[in-house]
C-alpha positions in Angstrom: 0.0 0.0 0.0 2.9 2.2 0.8 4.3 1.7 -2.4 0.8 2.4 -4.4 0.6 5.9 -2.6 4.2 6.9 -3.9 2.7 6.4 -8.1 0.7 9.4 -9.2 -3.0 9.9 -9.0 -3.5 9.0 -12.4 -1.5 5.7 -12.2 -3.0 5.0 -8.7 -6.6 5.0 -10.1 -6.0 3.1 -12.9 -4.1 0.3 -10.8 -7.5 0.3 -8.6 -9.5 0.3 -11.6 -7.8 -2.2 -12.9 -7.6 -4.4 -9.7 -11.2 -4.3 -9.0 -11.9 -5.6 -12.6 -9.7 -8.0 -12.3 -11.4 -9.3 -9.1 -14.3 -9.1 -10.7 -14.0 -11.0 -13.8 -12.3 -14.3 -12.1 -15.5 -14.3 -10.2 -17.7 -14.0 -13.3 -15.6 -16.5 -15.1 -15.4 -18.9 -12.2 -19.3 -18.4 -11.9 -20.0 -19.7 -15.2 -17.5 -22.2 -14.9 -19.3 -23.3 -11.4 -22.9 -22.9 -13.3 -21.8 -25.2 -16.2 -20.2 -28.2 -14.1 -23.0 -28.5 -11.5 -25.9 -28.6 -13.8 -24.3 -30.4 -16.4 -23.6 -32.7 -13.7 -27.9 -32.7 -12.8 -28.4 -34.1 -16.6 -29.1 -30.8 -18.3 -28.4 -30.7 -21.8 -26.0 -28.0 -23.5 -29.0 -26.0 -24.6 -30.7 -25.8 -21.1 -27.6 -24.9 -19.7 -27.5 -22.2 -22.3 -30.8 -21.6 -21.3 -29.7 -20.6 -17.5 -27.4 -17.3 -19.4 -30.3 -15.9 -21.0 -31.4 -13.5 -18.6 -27.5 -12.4 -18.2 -27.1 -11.8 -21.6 -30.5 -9.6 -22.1 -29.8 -7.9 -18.7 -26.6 -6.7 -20.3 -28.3 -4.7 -23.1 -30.2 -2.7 -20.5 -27.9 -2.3 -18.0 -25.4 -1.0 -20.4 -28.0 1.4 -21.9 -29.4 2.8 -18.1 -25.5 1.9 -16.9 -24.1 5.0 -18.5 -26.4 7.6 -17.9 -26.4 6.2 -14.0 -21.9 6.5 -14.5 -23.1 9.9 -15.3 -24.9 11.0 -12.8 -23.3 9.0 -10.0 -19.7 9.0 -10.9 -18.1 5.7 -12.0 -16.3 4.9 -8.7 -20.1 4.3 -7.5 -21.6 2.4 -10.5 -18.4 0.3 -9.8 -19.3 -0.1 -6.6 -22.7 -0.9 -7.2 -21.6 -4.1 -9.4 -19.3 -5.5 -6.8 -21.9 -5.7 -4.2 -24.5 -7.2 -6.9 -22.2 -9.5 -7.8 -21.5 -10.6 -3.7 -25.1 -10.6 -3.7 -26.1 -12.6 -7.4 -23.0 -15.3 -5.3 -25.3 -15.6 -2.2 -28.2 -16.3 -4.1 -26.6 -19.3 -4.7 -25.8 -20.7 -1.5 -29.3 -21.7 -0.7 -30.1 -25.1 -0.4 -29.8 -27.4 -3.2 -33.4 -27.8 -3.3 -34.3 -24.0 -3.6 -32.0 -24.0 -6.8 -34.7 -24.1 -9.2 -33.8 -23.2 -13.1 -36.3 -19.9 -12.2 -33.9 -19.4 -9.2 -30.3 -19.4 -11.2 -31.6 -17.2 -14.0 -32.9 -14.4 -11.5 -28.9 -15.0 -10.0 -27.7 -14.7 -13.3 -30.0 -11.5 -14.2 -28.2 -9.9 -11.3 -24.5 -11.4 -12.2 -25.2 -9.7 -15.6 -26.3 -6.2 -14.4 -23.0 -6.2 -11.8 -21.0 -7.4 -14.7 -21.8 -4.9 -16.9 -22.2 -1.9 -14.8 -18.5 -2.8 -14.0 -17.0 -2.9 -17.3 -18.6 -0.1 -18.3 -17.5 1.9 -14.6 -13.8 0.4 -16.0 -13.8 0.8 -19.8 -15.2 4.6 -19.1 -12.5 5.1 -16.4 -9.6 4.7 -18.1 -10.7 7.9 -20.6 -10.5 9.9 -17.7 -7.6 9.3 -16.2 -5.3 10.0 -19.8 -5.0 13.5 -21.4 -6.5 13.5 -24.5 -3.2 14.7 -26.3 -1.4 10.7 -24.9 -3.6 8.7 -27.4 -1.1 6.2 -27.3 -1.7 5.7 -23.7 -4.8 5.5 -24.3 -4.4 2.5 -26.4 -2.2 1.0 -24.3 -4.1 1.1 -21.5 -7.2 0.1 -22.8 -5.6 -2.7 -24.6 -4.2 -4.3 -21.6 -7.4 -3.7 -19.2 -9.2 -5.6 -22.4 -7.2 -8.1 -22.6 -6.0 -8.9 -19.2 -9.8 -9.2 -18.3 -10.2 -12.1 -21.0 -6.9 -13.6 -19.7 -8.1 -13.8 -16.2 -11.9 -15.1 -17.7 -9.9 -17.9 -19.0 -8.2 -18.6 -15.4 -11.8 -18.4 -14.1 -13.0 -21.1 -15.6 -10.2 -23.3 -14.0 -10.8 -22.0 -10.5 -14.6 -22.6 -10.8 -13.8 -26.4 -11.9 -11.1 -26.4 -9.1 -13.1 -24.7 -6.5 -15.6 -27.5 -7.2 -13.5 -30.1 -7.2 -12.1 -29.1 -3.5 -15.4 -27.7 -1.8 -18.2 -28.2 -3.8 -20.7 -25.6 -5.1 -22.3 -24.4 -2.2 -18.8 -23.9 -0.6 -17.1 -22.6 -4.0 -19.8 -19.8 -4.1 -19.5 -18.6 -0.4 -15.7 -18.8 -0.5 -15.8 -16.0 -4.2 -18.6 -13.8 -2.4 -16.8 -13.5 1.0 -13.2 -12.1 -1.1 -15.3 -9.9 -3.4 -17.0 -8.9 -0.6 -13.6 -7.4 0.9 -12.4 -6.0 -2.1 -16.0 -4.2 -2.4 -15.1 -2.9 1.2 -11.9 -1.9 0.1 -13.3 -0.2 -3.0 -15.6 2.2 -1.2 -12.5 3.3 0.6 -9.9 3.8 -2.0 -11.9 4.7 -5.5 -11.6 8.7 -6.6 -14.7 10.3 -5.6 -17.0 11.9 -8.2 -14.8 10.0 -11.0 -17.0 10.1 -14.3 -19.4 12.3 -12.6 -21.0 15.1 -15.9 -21.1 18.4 -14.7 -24.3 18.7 -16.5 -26.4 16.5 -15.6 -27.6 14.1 -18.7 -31.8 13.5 -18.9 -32.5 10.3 -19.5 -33.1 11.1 -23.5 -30.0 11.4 -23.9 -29.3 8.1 -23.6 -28.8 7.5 -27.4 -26.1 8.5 -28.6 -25.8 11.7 -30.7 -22.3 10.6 -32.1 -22.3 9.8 -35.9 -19.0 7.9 -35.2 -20.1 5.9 -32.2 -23.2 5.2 -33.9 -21.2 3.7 -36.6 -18.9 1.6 -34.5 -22.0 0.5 -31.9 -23.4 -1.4 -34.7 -20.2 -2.5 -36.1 -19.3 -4.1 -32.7 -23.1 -5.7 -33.1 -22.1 -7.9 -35.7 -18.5 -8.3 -34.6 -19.6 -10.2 -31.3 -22.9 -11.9 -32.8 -20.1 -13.1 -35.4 -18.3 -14.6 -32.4 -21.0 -16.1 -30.4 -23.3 -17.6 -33.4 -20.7 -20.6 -33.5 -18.7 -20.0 -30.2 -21.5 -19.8 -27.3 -23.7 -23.2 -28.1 -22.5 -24.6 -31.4 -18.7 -25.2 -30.8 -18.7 -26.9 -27.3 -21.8 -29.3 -28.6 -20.0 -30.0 -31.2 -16.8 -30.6 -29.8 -18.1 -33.1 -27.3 -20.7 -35.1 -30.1 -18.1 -34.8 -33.1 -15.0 -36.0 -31.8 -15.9 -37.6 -28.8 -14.0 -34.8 -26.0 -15.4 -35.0 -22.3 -16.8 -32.4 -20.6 -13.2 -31.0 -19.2 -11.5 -31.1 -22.6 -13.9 -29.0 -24.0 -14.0 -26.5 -20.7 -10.2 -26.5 -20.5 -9.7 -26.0 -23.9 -12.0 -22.7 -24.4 -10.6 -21.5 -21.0 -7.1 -21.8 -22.9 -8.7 -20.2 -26.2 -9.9 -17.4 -24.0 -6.6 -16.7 -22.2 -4.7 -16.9 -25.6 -7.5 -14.7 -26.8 -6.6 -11.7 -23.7 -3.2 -12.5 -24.2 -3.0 -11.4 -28.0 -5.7 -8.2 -27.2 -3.4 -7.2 -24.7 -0.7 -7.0 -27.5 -3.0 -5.3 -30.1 -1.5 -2.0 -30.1 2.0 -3.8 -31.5 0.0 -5.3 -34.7 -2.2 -2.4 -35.8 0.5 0.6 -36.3 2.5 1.7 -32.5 6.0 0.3 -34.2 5.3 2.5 -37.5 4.5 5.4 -34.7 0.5 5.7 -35.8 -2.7 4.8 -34.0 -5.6 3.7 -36.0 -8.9 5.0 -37.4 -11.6 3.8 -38.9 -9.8 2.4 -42.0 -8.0 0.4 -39.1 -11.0 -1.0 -38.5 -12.4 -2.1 -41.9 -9.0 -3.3 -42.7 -8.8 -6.0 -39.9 -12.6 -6.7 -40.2 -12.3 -7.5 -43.6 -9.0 -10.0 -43.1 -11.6 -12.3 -40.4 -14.7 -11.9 -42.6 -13.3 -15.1 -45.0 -12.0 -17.2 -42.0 -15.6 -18.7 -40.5 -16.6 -19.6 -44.1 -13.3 -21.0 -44.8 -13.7 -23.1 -42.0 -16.8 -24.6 -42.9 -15.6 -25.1 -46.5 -12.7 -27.4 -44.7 -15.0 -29.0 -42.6 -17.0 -29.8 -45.8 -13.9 -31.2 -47.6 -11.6 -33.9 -46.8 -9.4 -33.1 -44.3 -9.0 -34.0 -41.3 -12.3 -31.9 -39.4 -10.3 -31.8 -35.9 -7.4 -30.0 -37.6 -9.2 -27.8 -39.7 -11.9 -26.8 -36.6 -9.2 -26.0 -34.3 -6.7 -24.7 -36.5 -8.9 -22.4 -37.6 -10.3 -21.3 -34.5 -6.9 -20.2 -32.5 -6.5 -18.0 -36.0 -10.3 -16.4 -35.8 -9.3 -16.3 -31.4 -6.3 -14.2 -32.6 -7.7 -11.7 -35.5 -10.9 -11.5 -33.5 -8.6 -10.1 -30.5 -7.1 -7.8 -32.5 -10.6 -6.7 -33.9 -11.8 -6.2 -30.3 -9.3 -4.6 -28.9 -9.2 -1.9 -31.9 -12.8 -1.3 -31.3 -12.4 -1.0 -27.9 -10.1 2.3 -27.9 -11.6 3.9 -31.0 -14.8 4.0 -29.1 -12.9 5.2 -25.5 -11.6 7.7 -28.0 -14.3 8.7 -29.8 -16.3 9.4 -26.3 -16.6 13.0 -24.9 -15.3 13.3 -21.4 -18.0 15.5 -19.8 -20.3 12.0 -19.2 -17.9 9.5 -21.0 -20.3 6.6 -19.6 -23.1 7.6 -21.5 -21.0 6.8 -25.0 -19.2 4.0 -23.1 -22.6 2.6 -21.6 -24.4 3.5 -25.4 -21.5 1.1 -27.1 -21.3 -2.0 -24.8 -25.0 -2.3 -24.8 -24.7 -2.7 -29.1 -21.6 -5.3 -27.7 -24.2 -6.9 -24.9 -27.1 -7.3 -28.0 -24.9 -8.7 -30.5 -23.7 -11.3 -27.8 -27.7 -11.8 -27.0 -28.3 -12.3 -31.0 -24.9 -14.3 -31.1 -26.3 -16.7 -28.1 -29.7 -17.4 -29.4 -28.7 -18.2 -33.3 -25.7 -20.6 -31.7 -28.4 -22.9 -30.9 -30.8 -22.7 -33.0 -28.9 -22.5 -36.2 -27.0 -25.4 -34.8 -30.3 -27.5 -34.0 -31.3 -26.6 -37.5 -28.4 -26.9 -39.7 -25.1 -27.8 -37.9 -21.8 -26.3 -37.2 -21.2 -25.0 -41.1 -24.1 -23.3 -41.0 -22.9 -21.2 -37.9 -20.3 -20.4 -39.4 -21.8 -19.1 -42.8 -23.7 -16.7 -40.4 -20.5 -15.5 -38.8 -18.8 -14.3 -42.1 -21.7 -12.6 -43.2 -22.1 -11.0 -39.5 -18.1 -9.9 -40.0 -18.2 -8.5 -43.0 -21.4 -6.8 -42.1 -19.3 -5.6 -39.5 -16.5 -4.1 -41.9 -19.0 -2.6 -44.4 -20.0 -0.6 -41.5 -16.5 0.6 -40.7 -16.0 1.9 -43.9 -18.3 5.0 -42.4 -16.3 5.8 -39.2 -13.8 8.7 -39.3 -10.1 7.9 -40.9 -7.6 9.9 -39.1 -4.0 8.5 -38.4 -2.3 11.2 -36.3 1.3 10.6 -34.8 1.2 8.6 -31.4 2.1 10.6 -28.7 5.0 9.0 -26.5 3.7 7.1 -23.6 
């Protein structure tokens, strides 16, 4: 603690920001992790375990919507704070006895893990704008680009402390044991967070909501497509057909998407290297079509291998650390041009605007996984996802192109 009070203000509050997100997102990762095992374990098929995420997934859109104006008027360090203590409380929910755990039950705990988990991404994501000068874009990048993609990283570890913490203490136990450290860290939070952080010196009505932004209009409904591009094959369709296909058990396929996600963070988190800091530029909207346009062939290619005849568990998995790694980049791109692109005077309300576009293109992503997969298979998934990315990229071509000289960092 000593040594955190010697950094500057700036670097201070982003190392709390950042810690608090981090805490937060092993929990959330674990959760699901925990949520998976047991009821698979019950007999619940893939799609009625899907089934339990609904309400987190449509709970997203609206709390990323009414997130922003509430960063506004609030301050972040509160709407932060507000979805750590959900999250402790979405945790308890599921320490009742096994007999109150009804599928009713878990999805009204999961509507709350969803509203905590968004209101803090959106308190982080929005953060981060505030605490860099406008003229250290490069910073900016950086910054953003490691919050992104450490948070994936550490989703990825989740999942193996939720099968761990199972494993050692059970469910009831692995769900007290997450909500009693969040709750600390919550304590610690009220304590340490800037005051008034995020706060809009006018105060935003509740119209205002939309955004007015021509460019984040753009890029909200580019990022649409770009995660219902990820989830239509990733959310339902992969892990089904992972387990039916080629015969993997129930840990194969959860350890190997928990290393896909980690690998995933991992390469986000080194995004700024690939898309122009070494030539000294930071990109624009033609940065964005540009990468968009190199993943839009990958899912169809895919399913053209899977179609031919190689060998499906080469082409599958092959393919998917490449989409895991130009999807990354994609993400992580999108994630500062819209940090930069938001006005500082109520930065959540552009932030909040954005990720709700991200929470209903996951929600579209989620609900055609399984039901284009019921339908008409894994190839058929991935069909959608090409079209859904270059969708995606034919929607970039509108945001503004700008390259100006990265300032040092």
């Amino acid at each position: 603690m000593h040594a955190l009070s010697r950094l500057s203000p700036e670097i201070r509050q982003y190392l709390l920001v950042t810690g608090n997100y981090w805490a937060f997102t092993l929990t959330d990762g674990a959760l699901r992790m925990l949520v998976v095992l047991h009821f698979h374990g019950l007999g619940y098929s893939p799609l009625q375990i899907a089934a339990l995420f609904l309400f987190y997934e449509i709970f997203g859109v609206v709390t990323n919507l009414v997130g922003g104006w509430l960063g506004a008027h609030l301050g972040l360090n509160r709407t932060m704070n507000i979805g750590l203590g959900l999250q402790v409380a979405a945790l308890l929910m599921l320490t009742v006895p096994a007999a109150m755990l009804t599928v009713p039950w878990v999805m009204a705990a999961q509507a709350l893990s969803g509203i905590a988990k968004d209101l803090n991404k959106m308190s982080a994501k929005s953060s981060i704008k505030l605490l860099v000068a406008d003229s250290q874009q490069g910073t900016l990048y950086k910054w953003v680009a490691l919050l992104t993609g450490s948070k994936n990283a550490l989703k990825g570890v989740g999942f193996f402390l939720g099968g761990a913490l199972l494993t050692g203490v059970g469910f009831t136990g692995a769900v007290l044991a997450m909500a009693a450290v969040l709750a600390l860290i919550w304590l610690a939070s009220l304590v340490t967070l800037k005051k008034d952080l995020g706060k809009a010196k006018s105060k935003p009505k509740f119209r205002d909501l939309l955004s007015k932004s021509r460019a984040i209009n753009i890029l909200s409904a580019a990022r649409l497509f770009l995660f219902g591009a990820r989830d239509v094959w990733f959310v339902v369709a992969l892990p089904v057909y992972l387990s039916a296909s080629f015969g993997w058990d129930f840990w194969q396929v959860g350890g190997f998407l928990a290393v896909w996600v980690i690998g995933y963070g991992i390469v986000q988190s080194f995004a700024p290297y690939f898309t122009g800091k070494r030539s000294g530029r930071l990109p624009d909207g033609r940065a964005a079509f540009v990468w968009a346009t190199l993943l839009a062939g990958l899912p169809a290619a895919i399913a053209l291998g899977l179609g031919s005849e190689l060998a499906a568990q080469t082409v599958l998995i092959g393919g998917l650390l490449l989409f895991g790694a130009l999807f990354a980049i994609n993400s992580s791109l999108h994630s500062y041009l819209i940090v930069s692109y938001a006005k500082e005077d109520g930065v959540s309300l552009d932030v909040g605007f954005y990720y709700m576009s991200n929470a209903l293109g996951r929600l579209l992503g989620t609900l055609l996984s399984g039901w284009v997969f019921q339908a008409w298979g894994l190839e058929a998934c991935l069909w959608v996802s090409s079209a859904f990315v270059l969708l995606a990229a034919l929607i970039s071509i509108g945001l503004p192109r700008h390259a100006p000289v990265a300032q040092a960092s």
